[in-house]
C-alpha positions in Angstrom: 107.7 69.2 34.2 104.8 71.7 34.0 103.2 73.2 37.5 100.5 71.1 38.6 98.1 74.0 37.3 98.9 74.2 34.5 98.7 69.9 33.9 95.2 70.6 35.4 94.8 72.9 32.6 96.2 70.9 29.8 93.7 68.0 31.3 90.5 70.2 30.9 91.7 71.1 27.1 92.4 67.7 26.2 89.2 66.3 27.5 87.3 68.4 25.7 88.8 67.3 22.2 89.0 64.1 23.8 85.2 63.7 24.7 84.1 65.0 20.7 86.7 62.8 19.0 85.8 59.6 21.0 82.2 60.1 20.1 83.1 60.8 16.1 85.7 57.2 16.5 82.6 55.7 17.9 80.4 56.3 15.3 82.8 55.4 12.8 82.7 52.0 14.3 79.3 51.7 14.5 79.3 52.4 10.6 81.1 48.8 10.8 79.1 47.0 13.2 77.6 43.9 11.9 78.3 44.7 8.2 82.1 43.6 8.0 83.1 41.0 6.1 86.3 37.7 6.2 88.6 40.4 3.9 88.1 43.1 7.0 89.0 40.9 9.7 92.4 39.7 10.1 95.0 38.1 13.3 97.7 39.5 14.6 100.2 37.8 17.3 97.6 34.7 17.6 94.3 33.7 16.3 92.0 35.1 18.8 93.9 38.8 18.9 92.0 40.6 16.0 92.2 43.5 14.0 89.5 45.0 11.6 89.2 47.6 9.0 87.2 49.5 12.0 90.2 49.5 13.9 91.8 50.6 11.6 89.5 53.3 10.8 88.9 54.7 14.7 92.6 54.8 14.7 93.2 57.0 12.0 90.7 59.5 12.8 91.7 59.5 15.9 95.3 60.7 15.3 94.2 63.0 12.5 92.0 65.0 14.9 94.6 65.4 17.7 97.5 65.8 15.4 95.2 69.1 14.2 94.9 70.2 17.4 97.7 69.3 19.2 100.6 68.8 16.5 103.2 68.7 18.4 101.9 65.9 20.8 103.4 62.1 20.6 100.8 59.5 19.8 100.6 55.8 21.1 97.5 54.2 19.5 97.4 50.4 19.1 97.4 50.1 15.1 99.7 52.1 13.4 101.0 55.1 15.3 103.9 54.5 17.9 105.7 57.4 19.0 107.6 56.1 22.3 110.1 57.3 24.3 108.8 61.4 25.3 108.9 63.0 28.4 105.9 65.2 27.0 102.2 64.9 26.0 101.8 61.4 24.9 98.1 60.2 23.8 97.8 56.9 24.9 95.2 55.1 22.2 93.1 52.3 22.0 90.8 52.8 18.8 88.5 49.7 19.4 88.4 47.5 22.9 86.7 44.6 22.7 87.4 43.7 18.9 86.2 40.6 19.2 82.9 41.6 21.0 82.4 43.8 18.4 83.6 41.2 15.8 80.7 38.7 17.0 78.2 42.0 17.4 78.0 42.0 21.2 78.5 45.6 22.8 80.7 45.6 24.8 83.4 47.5 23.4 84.6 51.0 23.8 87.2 53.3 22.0 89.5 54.3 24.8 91.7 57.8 25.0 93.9 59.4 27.2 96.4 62.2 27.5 99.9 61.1 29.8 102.5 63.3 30.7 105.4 60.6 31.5 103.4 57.9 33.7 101.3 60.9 34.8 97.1 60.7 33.3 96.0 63.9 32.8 92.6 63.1 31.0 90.6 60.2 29.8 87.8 59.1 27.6 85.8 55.7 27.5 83.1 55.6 25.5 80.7 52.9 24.3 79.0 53.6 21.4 76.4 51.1 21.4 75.6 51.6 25.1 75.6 55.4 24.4 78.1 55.8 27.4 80.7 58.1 27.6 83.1 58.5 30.6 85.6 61.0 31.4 88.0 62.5 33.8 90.4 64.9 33.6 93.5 65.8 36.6 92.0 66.7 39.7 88.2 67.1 38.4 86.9 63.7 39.4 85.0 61.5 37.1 81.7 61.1 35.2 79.8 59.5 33.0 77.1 61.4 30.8 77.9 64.3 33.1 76.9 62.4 36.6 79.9 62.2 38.8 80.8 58.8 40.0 82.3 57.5 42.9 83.5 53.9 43.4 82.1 51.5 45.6 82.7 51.3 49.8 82.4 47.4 49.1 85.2 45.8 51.8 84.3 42.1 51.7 85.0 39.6 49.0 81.9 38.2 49.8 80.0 41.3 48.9 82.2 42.3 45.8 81.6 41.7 42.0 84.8 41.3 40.4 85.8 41.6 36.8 89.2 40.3 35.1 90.3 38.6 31.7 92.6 36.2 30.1 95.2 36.7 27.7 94.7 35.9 23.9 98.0 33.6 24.4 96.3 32.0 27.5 97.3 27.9 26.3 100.6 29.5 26.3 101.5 31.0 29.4 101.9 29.5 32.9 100.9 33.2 34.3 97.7 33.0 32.6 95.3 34.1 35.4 93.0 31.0 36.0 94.9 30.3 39.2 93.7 33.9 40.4 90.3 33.3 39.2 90.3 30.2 40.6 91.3 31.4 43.7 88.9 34.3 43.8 85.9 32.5 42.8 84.4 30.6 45.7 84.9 33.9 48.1 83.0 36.5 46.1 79.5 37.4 45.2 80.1 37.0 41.5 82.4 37.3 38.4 82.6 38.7 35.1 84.6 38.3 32.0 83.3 41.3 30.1 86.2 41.2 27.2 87.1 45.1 27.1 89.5 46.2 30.1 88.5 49.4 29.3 84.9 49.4 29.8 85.5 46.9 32.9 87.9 49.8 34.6 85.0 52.4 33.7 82.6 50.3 35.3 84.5 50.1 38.8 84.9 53.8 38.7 81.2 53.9 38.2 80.5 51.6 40.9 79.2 48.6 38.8 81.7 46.6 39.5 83.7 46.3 43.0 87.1 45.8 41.3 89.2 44.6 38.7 92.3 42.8 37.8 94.3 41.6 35.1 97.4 40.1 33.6 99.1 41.0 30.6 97.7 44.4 29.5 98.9 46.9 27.5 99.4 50.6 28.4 96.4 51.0 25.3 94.5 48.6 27.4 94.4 51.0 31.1 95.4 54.3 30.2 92.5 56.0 30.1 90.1 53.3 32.5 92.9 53.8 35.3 92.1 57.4 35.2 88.8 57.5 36.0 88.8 54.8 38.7 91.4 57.8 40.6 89.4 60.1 39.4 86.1 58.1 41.2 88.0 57.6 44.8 89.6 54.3 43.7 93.1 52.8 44.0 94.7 51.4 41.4 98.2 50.0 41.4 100.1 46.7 40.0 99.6 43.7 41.9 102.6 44.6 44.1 101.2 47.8 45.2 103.3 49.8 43.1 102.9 51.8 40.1 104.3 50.0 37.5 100.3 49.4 36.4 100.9 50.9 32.8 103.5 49.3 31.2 104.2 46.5 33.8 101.3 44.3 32.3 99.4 43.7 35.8 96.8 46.0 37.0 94.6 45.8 40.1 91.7 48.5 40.8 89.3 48.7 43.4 88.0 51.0 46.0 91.0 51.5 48.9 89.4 48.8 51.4 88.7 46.4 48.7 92.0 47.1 46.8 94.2 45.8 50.1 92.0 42.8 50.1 92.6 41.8 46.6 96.6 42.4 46.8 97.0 40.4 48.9 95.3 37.4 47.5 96.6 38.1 43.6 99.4 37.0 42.3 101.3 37.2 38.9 
């Protein structure tokens, strides 16, 4: 395990490529936006999870800019690149979040990127092309988007929060679906929102917008880099049991640290 200089280092590097290459995968998919057609769309596990040729496209870039510069780097996007199982610099990828926004032409959708060292972040990138939004955070030197520094909010009551979660694209399916938790959450806060991108909804609490966030059934591709920042912004994020199993465990709970306690205890998976 590196010094935790020098994985503040290896954070400020990869941000910078990190920052560039988000901005080049987002305007590859804004190449796409609106003009794909039925052959570039197609399902994966189920009939709402999509994947299009802009996907597809983000991805590859992605992986060919950071295999140049970092060759010797494993790569986890969401597509076609799956290198598991290394204790060293993984890239944690999600080339498009929020296909089906972007599918239907609404903007909410980000690509997503992040550098890991085991279950350590070291930098992130979310960037929204459409919005013209890019946030990032690296190891120890906070978070910021456009180059303000953000800071979650001091919110501490449910009745003055604004939550965010989402629903899984095999919802009809499982029993663990999360309805019963925004069910339960509903009547005691000031409001809700379902914005269909975990990434951009976990860049939103670290910037404030949003009082917190949870969800069930995510993949590391899904919080990699939005977990990141919300640390990076003063936030807490852990798994609904208060642990850390947030990246692979499939249940992730963000907030600022008054807020977060609140919502942990009212969760459940």
């Amino acid at each position: 395990m590196k010094e935790p200089s020098e994985l503040a280092d290896l954070g400020r590097e990869a941000l910078e490529l990190a920052e560039s290459v988000a901005r080049e995968a987002g305007d590859i998919l804004l190449e796409y936006l609106g003009r794909l057609g039925s052959a570039d769309i197609r399902s994966k596990s189920v009939s709402r999870d999509l994947v299009t040729a802009a996907d597809v496209a983000s991805e590859r870039h992605i992986v060919q800019r950071i295999r140049e510069r970092f060759p010797s780097h494993a790569i986890e996007a969401e597509e076609e690149v799956h290198e598991l199982g290394s204790e060293g610099p993984r890239w944690i990828i999600d080339p498009l979040d929020g296909t089906v926004n972007f599918v239907h032409s609404i903007p909410c959708f980000c690509v997503s990127i992040a550098l890991y060292i085991g279950n350590q972040p070291l930098a992130a990138v979310v960037h929204a092309p459409v919005l013209r939004e890019t946030f990032c955070a690296a190891l120890g030197g906070g978070a910021r988007l456009n180059g303000r520094e953000l800071s979650v909010t001091g919110t501490t009551s449910l009745g003055d929060a604004l939550l965010a979660t989402g629903f899984p694209y095999r919802r009809n399916e499982l029993a663990n679906n999360n309805l019963a938790n925004f069910i339960e959450l509903s009547p005691d806060v000031r409001g809700m929102r379902r914005l269909g991108s975990a990434a951009l909804d976990l860049a939103y609490t670290a910037a404030g917008r949003l009082d917190g966030f949870w969800e069930l059934h995510l993949s590391a591709h899904d919080v990699a880099a939005g977990a990141l920042l919300v640390r990076e912004a003063g936030g807490v994020v852990t798994d609904f049991d208060g642990g850390e199993d947030w990246l692979y465990g499939g249940h992730i709970l963000a907030a600022g640290p008054s807020l977060q306690t609140v919502l942990r205890s009212r969760v459940r998976r």
